[in-house]
N, CA, C and O of each residue as an XYZ file, in Angstrom:
700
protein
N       9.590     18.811    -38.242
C       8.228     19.127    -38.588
C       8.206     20.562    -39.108
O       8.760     21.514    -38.558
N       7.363     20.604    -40.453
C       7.328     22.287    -40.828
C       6.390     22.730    -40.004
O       5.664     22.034    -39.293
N       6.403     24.163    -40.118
C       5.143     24.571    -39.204
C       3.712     24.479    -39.915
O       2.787     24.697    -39.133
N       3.366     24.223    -41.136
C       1.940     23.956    -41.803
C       1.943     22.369    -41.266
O       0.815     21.976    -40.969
N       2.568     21.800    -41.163
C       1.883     20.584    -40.345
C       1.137     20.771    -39.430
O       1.511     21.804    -38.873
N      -0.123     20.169    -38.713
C      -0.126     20.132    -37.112
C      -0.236     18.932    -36.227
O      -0.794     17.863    -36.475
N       0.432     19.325    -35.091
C       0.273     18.241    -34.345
C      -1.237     17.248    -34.005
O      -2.258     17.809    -34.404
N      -1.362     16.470    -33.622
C      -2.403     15.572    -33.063
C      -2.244     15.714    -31.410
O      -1.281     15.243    -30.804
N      -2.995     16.210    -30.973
C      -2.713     15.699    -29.207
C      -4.506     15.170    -28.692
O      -5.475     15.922    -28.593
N      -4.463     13.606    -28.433
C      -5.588     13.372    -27.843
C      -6.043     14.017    -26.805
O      -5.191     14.508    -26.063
N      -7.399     14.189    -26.477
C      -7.945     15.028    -25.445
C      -7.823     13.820    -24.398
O      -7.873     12.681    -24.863
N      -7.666     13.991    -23.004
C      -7.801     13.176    -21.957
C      -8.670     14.137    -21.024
O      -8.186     14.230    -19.896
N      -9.525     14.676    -21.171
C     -10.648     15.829    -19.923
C     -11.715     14.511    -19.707
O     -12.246     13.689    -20.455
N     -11.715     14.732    -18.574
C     -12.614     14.215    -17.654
C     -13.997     14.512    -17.660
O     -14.855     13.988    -16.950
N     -14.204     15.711    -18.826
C     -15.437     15.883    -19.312
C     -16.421     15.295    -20.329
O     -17.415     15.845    -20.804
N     -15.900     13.951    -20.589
C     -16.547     13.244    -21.727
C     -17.324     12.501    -21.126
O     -16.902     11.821    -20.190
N     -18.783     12.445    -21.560
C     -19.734     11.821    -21.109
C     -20.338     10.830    -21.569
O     -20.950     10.033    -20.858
N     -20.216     10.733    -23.167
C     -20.713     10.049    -24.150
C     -19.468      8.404    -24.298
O     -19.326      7.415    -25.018
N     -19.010      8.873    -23.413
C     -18.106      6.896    -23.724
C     -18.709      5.821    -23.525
O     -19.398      5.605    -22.528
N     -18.559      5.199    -24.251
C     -19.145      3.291    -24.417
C     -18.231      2.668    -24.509
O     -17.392      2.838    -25.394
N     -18.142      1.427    -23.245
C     -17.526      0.105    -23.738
C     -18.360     -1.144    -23.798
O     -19.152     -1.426    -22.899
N     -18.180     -1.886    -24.857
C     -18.634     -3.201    -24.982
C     -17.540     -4.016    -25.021
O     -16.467     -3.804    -25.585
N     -18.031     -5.358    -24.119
C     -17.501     -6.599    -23.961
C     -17.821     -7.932    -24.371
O     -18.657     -8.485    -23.656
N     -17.436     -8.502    -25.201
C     -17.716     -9.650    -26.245
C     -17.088    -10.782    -25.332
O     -15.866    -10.931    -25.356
N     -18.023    -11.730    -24.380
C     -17.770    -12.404    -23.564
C     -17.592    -13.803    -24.232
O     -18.675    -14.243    -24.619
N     -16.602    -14.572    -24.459
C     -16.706    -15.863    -25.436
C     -16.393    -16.824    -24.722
O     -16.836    -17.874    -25.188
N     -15.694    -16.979    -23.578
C     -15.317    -18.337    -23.200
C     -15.646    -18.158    -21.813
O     -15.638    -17.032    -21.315
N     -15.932    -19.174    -21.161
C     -16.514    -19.472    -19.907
C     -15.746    -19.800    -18.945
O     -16.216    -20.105    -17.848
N     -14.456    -19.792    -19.188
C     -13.561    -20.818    -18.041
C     -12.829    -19.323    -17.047
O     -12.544    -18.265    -17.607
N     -12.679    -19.511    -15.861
C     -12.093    -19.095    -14.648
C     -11.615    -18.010    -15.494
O     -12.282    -16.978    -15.423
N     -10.490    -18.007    -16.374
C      -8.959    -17.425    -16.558
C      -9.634    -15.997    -18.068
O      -9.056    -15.040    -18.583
N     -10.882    -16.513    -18.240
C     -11.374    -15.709    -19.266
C     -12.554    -14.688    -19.029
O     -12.838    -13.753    -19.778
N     -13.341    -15.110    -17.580
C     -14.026    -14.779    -17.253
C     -13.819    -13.530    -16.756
O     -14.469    -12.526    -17.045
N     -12.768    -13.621    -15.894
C     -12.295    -12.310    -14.412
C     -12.183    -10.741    -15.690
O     -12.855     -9.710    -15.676
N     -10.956    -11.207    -16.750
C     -10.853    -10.233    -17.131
C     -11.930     -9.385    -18.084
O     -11.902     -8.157    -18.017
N     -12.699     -9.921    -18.804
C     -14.068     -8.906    -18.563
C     -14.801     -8.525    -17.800
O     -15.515     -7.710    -18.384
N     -15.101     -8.618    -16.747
C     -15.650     -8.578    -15.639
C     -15.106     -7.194    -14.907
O     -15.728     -6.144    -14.749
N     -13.912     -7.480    -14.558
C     -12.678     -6.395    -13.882
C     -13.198     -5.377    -14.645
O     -14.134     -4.631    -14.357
N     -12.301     -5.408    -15.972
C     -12.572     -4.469    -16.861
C     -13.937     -3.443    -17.155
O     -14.004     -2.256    -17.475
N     -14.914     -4.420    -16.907
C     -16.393     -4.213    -16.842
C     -16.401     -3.036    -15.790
O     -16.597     -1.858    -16.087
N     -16.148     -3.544    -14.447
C     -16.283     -3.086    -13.327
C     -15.573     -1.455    -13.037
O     -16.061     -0.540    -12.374
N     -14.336     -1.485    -13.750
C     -13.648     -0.301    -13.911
C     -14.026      0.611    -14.767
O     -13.922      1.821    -14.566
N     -14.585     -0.018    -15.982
C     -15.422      1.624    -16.543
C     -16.390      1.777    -15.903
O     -16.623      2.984    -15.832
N     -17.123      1.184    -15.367
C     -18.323      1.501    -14.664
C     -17.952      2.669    -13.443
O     -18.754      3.397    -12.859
N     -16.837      2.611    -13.308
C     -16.352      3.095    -11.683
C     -16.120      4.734    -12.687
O     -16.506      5.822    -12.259
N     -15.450      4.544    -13.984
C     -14.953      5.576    -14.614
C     -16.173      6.336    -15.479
O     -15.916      7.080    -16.426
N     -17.455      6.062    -15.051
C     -18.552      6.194    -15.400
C     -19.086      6.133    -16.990
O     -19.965      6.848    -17.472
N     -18.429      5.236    -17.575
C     -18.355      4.848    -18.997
C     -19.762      3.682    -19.266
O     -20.013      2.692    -18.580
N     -20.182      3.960    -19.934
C     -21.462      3.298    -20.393
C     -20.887      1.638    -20.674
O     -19.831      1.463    -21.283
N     -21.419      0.884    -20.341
C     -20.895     -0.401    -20.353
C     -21.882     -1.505    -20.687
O     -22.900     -1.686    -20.019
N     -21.518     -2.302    -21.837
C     -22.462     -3.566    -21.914
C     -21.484     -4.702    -22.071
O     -20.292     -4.397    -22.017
N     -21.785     -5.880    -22.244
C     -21.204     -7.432    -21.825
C     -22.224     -8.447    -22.812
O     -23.413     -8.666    -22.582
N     -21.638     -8.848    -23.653
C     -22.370     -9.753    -24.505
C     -21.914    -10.611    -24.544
O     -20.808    -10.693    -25.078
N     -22.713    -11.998    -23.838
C     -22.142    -13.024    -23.733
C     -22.394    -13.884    -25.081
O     -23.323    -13.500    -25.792
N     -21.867    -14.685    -25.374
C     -21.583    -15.523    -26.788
C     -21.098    -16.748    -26.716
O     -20.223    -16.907    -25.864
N     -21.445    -17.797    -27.444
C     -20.979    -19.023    -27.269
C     -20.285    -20.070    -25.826
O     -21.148    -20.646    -25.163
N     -18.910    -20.266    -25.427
C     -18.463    -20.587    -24.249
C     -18.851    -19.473    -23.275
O     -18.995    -19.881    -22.122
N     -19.010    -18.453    -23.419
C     -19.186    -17.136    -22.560
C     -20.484    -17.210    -21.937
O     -20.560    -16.511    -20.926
N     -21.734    -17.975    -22.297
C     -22.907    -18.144    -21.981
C     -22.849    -18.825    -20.862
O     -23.763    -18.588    -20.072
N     -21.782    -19.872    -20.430
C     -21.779    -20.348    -19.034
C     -21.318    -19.549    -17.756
O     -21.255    -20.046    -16.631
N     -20.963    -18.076    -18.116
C     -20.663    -17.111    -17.463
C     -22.381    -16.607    -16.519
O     -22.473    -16.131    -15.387
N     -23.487    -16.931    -17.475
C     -24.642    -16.416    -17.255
C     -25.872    -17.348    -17.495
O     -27.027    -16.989    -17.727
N     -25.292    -18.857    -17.373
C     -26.381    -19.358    -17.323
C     -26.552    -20.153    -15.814
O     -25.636    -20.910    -15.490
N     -27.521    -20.014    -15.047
C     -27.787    -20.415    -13.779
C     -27.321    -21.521    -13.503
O     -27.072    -21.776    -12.325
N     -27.183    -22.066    -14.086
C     -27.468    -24.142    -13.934
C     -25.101    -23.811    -13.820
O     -24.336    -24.546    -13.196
N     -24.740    -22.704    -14.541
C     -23.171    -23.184    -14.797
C     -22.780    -21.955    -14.059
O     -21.640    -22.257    -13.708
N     -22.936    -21.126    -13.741
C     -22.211    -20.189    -13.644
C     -21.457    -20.151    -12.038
O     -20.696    -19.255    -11.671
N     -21.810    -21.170    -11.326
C     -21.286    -21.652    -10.329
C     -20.153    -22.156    -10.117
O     -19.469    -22.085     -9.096
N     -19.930    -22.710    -11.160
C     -19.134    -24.035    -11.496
C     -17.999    -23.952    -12.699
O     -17.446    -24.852    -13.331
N     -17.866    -22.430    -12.767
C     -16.600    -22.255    -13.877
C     -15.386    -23.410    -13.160
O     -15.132    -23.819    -12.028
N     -14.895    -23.612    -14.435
C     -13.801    -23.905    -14.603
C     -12.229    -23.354    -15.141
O     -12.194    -22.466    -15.993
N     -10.763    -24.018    -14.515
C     -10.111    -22.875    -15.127
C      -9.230    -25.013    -15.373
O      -8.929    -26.013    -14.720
N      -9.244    -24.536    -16.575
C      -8.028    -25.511    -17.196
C      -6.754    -25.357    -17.587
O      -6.715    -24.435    -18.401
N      -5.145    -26.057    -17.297
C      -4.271    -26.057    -17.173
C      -3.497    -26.714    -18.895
O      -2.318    -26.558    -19.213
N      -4.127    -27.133    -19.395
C      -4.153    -27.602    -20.240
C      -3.904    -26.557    -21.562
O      -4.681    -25.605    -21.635
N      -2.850    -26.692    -22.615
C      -2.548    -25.781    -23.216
C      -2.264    -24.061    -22.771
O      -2.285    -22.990    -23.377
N      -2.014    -24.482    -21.449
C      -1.754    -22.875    -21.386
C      -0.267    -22.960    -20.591
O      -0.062    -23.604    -19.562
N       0.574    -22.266    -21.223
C       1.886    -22.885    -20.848
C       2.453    -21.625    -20.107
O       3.677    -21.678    -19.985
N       1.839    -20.458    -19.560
C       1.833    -19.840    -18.164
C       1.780    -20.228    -17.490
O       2.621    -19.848    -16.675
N       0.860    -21.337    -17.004
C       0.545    -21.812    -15.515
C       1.463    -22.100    -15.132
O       2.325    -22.605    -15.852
N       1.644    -21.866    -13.709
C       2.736    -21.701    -12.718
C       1.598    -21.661    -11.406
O       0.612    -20.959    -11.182
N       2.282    -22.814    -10.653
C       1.858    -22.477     -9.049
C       2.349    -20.657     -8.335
O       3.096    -19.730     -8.647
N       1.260    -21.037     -7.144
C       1.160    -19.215     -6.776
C       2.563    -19.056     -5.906
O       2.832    -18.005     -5.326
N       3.552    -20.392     -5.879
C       4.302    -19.362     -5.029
C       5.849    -19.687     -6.120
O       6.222    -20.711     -6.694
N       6.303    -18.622     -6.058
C       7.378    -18.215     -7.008
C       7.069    -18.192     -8.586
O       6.315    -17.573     -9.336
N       8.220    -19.366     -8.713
C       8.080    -19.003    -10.829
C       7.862    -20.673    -10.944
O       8.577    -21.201    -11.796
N       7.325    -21.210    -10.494
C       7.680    -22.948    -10.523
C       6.292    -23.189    -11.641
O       5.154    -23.148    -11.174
N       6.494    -23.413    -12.982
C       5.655    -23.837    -13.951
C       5.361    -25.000    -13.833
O       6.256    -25.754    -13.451
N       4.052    -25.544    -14.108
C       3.574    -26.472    -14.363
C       3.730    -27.652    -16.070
O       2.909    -27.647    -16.987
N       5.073    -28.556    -15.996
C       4.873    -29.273    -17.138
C       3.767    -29.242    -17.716
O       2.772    -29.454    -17.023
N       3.605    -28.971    -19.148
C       2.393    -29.449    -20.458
C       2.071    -30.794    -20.552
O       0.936    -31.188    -20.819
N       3.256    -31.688    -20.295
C       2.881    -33.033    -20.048
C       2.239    -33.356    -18.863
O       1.322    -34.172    -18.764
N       2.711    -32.733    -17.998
C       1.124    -33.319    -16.854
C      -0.164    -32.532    -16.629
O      -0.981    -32.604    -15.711
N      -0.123    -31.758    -17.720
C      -1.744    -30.910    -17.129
C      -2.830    -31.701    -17.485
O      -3.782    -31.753    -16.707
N      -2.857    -32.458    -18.749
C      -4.136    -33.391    -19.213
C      -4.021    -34.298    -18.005
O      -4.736    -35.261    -18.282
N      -3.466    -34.494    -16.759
C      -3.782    -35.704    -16.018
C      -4.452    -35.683    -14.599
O      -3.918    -35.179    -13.611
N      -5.871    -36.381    -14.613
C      -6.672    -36.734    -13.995
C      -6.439    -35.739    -12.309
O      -5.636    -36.102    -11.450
N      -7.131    -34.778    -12.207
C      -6.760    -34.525    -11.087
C      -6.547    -32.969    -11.250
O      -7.054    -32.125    -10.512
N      -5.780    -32.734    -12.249
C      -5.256    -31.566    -12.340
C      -5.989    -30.140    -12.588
O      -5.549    -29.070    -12.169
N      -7.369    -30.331    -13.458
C      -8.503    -29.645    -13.578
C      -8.900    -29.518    -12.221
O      -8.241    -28.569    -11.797
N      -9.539    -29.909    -11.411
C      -9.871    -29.524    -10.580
C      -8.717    -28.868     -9.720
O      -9.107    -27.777     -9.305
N      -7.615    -29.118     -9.370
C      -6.435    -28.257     -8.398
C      -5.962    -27.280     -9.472
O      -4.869    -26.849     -9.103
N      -6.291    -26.788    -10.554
C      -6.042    -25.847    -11.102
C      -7.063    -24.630    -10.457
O      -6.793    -23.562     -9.909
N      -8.417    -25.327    -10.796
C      -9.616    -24.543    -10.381
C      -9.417    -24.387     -9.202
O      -9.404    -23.220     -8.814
N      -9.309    -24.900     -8.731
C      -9.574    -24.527     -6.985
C      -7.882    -23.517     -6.471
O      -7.747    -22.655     -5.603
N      -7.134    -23.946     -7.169
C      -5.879    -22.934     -7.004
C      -6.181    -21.284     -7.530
O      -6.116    -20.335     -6.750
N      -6.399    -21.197     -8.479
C      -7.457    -19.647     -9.273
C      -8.309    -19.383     -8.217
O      -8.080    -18.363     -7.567
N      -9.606    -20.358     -7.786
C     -10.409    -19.848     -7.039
C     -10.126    -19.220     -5.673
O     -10.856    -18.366     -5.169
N      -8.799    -19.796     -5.000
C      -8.377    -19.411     -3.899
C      -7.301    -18.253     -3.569
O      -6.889    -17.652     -2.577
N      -7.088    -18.281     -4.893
C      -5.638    -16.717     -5.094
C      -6.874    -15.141     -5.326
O      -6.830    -13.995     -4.878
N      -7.910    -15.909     -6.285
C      -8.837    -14.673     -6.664
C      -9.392    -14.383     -5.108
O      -8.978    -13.303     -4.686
N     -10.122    -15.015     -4.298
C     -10.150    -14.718     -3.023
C      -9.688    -14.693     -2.427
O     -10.412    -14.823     -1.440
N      -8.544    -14.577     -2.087
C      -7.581    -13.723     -1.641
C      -7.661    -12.596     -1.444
O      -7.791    -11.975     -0.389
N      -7.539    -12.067     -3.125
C      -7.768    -10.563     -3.337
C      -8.766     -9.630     -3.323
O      -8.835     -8.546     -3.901
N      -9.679    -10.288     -2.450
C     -10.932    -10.113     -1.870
C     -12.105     -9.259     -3.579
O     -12.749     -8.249     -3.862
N     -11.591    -10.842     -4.291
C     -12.302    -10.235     -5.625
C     -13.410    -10.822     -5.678
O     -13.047    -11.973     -5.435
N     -14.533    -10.871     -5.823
C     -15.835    -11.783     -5.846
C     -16.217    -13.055     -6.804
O     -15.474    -13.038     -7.785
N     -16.843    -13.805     -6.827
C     -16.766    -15.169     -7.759
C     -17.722    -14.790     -8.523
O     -18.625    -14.183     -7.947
N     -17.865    -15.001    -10.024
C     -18.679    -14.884    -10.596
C     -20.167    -14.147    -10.813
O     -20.401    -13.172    -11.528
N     -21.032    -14.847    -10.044
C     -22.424    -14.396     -9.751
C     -22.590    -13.130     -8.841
O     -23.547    -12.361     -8.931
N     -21.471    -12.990     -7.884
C     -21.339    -11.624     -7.402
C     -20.960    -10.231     -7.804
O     -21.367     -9.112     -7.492
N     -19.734    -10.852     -8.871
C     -19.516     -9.797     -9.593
C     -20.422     -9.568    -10.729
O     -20.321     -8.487    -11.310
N     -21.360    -10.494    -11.162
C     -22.179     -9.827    -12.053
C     -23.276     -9.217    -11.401
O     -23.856     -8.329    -12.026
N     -23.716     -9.540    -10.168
C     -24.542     -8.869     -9.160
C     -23.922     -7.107     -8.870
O     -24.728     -6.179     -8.805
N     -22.403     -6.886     -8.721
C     -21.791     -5.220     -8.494
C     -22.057     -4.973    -10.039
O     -22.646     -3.903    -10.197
N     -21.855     -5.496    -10.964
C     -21.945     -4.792    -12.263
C     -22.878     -4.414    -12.745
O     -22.924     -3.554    -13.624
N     -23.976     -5.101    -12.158
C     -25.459     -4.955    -12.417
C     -26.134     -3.739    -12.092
O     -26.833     -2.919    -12.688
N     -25.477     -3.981    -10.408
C     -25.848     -2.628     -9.575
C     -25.594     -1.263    -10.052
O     -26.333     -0.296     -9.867
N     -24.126     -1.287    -10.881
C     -23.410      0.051    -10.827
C     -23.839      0.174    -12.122
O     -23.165      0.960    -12.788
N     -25.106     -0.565    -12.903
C     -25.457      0.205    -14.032
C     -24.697     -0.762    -15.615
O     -24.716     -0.408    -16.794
N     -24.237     -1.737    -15.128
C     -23.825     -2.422    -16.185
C     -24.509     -3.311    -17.074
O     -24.700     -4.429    -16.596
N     -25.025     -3.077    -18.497
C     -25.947     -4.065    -18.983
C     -25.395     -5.300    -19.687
O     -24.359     -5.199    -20.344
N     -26.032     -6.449    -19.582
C     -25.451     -7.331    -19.649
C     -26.689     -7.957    -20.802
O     -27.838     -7.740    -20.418
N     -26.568     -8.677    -22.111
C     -27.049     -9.157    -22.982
C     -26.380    -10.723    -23.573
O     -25.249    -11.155    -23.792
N     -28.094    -11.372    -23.698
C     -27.231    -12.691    -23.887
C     -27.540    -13.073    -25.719
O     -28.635    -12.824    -26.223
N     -26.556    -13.602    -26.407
C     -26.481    -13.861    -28.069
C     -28.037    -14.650    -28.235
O     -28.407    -15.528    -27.455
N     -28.789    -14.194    -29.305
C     -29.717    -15.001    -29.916
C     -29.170    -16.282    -30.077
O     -29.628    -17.249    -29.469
N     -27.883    -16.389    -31.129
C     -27.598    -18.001    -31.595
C     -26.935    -18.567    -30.453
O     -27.231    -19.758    -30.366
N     -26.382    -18.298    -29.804
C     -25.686    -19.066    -28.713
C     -26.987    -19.517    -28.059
O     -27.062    -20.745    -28.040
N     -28.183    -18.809    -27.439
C     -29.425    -19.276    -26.603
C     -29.742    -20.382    -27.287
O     -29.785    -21.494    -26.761
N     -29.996    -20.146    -28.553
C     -30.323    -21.488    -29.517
C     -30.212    -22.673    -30.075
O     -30.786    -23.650    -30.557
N     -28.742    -21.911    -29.663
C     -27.563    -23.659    -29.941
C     -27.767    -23.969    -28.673
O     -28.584    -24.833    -28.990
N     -27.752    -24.054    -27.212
C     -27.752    -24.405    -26.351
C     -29.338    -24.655    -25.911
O     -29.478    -25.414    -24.951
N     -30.337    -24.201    -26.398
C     -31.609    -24.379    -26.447
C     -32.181    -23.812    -24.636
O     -32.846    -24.198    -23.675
N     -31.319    -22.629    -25.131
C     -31.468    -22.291    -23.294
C     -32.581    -20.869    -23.623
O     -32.523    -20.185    -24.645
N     -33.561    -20.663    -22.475
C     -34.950    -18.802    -22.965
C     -33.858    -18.612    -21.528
O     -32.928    -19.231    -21.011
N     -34.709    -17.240    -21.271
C     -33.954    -15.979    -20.513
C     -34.353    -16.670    -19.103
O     -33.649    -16.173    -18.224
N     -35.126    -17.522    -18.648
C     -35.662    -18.186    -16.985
C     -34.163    -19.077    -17.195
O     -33.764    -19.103    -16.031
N     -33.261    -19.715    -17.908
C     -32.550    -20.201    -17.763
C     -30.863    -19.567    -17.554
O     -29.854    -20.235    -17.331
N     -31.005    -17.746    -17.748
C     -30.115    -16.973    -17.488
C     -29.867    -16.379    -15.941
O     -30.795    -16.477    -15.138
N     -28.736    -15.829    -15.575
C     -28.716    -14.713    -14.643
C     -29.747    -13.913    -14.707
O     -30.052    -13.593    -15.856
N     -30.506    -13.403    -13.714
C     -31.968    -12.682    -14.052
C     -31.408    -10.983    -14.211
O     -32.266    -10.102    -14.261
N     -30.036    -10.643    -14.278
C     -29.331     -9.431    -14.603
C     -29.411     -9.208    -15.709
O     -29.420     -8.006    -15.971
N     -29.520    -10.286    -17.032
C     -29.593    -10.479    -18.230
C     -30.326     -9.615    -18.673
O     -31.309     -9.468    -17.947
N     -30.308     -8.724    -19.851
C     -31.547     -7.358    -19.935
C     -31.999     -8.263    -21.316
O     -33.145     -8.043    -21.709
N     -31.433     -8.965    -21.857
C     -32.440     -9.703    -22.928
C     -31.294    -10.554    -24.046
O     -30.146    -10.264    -24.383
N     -32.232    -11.755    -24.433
C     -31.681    -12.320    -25.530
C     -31.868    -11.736    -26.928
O     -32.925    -11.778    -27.559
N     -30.490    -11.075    -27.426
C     -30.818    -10.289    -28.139
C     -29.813    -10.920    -29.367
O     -28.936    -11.762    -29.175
N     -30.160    -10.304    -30.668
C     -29.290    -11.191    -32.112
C     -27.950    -10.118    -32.086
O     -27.998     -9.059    -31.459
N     -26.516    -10.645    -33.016
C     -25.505     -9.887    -32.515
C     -25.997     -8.477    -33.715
O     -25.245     -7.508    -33.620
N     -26.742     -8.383    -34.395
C     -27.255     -7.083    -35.251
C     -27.575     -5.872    -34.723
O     -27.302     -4.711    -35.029
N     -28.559     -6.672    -33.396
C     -29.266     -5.515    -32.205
C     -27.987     -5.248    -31.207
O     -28.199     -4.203    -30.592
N     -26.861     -5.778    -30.878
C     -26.103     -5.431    -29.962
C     -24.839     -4.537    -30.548
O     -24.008     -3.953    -29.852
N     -24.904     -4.579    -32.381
C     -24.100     -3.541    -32.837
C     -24.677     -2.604    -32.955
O     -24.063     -1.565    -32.711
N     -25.650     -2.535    -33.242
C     -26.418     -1.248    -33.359
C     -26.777     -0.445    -31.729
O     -26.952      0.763    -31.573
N     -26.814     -1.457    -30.699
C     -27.102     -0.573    -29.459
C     -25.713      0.234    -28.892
O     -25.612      1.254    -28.211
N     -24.547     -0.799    -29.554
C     -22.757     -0.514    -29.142
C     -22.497      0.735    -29.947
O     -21.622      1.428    -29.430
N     -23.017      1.238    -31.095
C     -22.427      2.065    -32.141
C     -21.942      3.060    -31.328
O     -22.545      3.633    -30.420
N     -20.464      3.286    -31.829
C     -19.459      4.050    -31.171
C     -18.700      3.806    -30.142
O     -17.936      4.661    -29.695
N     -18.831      2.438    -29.567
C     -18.338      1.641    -28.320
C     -17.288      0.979    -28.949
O     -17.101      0.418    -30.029
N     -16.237      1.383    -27.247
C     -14.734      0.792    -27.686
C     -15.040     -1.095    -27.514
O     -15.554     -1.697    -26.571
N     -14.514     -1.601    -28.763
C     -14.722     -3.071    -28.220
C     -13.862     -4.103    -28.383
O     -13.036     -4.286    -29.277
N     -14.152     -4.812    -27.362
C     -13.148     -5.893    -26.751
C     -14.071     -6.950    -26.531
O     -15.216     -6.893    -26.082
N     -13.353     -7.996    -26.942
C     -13.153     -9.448    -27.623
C     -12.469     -9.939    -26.823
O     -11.281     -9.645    -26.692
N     -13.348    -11.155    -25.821
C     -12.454    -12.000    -24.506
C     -12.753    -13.331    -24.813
O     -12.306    -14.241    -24.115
């Protein structure tokens, strides 16, 4: 390096106040859910401005009638492995009868374990610690679902125009 170059060194001070993250919530099942959520939960802790926009499959994350009742499917995902050792689960038997549900209930019982909360609770701590949570105009529409049919944490059904413009300058992530 000559010396008229200069280096780049990112700032890491603990004095930045102005951070935003947004979370683009898309799919609804067990295995898609946790990790926005977590994530959610940890900037919040890191006092980072935080919103959660749920979208399409992601709407069963926050709609009352489903959000009970995630699901985690075994099916095309060729990680799955039972919780004890490395013992994978054949692709040929995950489509079979039975297996959806002992998938789900295997996720549901490792996540509590780790004394992590199910769904509706963790959007209940995220809520608390200041986390806003917004649900897609077209997704409400395609599903023909108003806001009495959401998590009542929901701060509004809003179009994705109003949620770029409220994000501007927010780091974002796509789940």
């Amino acid at each position: 390096m000559t010396t008229t170059e200069t280096t780049l060194v990112p700032n890491f001070d603990d004095d930045e106040t102005e951070r935003k993250i947004a979370f683009i919530c898309s799919k609804g099942n067990l295995d898609m859910a946790y990790p926005a959520l977590v994530l959610a939960n940890a900037a919040l802790g890191e006092g980072i401005e935080t919103h959660l926009f749920f979208t399409f499959w992601g709407f069963d994350m926050i709609t009352k009638s489903r959000m009970n009742d995630l699901k985690f499917s075994p099916v095309g995902n060729t990680a799955m492995h039972l919780p004890v050792g490395d013992v994978r689960i054949p692709q040929a038997l995950a489509p079979l009868p039975g297996m959806q549900p002992m998938a789900t209930k295997m996720i549901k019982d490792q996540i509590a374990a780790l004394g992590v909360p199910e769904v509706p609770e963790f959007l209940d701590q995220i809520v608390a610690s200041g986390g806003k949570l917004w649900a897609c105009r077209m997704s409400a529409d395609m599903n023909h679902l108003t806001e009495s049919d959401l998590y009542d944490g929901v701060e509004a059904i809003i179009n994705a125009s109003d949620f770029i413009e409220m994000t501007d300058g927010a780091q974002l992530l796509f789940i």
